[in-house]
VMD Tcl script that draws the C-alpha trace (Angstrom):
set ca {
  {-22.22 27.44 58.28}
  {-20.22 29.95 56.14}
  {-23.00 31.42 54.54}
  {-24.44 32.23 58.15}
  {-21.34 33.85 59.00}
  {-21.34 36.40 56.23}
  {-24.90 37.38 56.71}
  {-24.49 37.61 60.21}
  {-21.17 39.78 59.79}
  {-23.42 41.49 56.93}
  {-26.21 42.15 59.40}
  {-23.83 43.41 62.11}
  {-21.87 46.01 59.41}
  {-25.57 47.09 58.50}
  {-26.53 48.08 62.45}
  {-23.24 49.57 62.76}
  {-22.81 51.12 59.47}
  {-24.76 54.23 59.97}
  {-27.00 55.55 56.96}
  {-25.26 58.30 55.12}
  {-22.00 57.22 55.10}
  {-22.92 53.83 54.06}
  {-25.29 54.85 50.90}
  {-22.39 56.38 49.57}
  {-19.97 53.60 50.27}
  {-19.14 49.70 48.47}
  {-21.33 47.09 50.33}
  {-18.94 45.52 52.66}
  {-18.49 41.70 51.43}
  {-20.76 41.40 48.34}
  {-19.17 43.27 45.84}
  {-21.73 45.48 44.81}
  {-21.98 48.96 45.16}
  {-24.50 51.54 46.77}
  {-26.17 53.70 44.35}
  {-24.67 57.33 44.68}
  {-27.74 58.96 46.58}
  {-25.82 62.79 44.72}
  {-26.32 63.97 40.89}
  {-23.50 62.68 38.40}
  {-23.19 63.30 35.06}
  {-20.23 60.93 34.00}
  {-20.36 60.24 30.52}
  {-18.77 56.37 29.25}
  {-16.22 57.84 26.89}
  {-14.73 59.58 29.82}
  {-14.85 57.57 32.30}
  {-13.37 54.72 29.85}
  {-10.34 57.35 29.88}
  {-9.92 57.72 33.65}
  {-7.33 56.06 35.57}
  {-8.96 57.23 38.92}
  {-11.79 55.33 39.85}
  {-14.75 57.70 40.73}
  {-14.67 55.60 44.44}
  {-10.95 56.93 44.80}
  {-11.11 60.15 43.37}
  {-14.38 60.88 46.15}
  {-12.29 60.07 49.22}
  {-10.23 62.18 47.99}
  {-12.17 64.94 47.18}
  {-13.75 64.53 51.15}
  {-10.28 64.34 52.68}
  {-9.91 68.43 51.08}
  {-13.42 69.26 52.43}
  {-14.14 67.14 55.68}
  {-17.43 66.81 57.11}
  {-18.39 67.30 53.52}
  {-21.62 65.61 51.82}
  {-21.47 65.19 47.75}
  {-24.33 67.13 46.58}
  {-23.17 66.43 42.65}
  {-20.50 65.18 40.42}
  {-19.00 65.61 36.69}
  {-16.53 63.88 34.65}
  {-15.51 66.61 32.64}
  {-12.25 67.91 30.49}
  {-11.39 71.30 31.55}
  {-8.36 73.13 30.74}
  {-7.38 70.39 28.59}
  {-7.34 68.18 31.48}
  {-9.96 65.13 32.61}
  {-11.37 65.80 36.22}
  {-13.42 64.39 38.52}
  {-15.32 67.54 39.72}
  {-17.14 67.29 43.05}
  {-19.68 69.42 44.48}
  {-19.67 69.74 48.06}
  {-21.72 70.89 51.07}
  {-20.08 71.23 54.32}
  {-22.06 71.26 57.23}
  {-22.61 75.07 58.69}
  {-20.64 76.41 56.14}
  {-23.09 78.41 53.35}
  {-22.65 77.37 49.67}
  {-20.78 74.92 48.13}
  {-16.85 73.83 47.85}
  {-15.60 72.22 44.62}
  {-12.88 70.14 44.41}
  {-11.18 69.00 41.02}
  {-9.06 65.71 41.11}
  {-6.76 64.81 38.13}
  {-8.87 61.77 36.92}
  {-5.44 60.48 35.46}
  {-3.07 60.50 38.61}
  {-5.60 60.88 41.62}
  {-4.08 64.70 42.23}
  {-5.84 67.73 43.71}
  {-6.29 70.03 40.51}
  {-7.90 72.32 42.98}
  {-10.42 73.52 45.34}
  {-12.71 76.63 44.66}
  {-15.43 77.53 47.50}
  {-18.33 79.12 45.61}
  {-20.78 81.43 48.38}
  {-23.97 81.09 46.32}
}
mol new
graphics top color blue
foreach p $ca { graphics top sphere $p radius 0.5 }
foreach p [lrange $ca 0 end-1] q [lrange $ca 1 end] { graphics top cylinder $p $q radius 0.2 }
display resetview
């Protein structure tokens, strides 16, 4: 009985989920996560040093660029600091806006949008 419960509420979040958004998201009640459908280069000796998950760190990366798709993302020490760097598109809006969060507290280091 339980088990057809959480693949029916499974089944239901899947029909309602919409594709994009939920590629990029945590499957709802399984635990396991979505591939990232963007490029990432995050290499394990940084991201063993980061307190901000890479989940956390792209809400809030999307919350300074809304509407905003990930097109790629780095893990990367710059200015002496470890960032989660974010490349994204926003929809009507030509080239691409970065935005650096602080991979140690979850802060904005800042937002740069780059016209290519």
């Amino acid at each position: 009985m339980t088990t057809n419960r959480i693949a029916l509420g499974l089944a239901t979040a899947l029909l309602l989920g919409g594709g994009t958004v939920a590629a990029q998201q945590p499957a709802a009640d399984t635990g396991h996560k979505a591939a990232p459908t963007y490029k990432r280069e995050v290499p394990d000796s940084l991201r063993a040093q980061a307190k901000v998950s890479e989940d956390s760190a792209r809400g809030l990366a999307l919350a300074r660029a809304p509407g905003g798709t990930v097109q790629a993302l780095e893990l990367e020490r710059e200015h002496g600091k470890l960032i989660w760097s974010f490349d994204i598109k926003i929809a009507g809006k030509p080239g691409i806006t970065e935005v650096n969060v602080n991979a140690l507290d979850g802060s904005i280091a800042g937002v740069e949008h780059e016209a290519h």
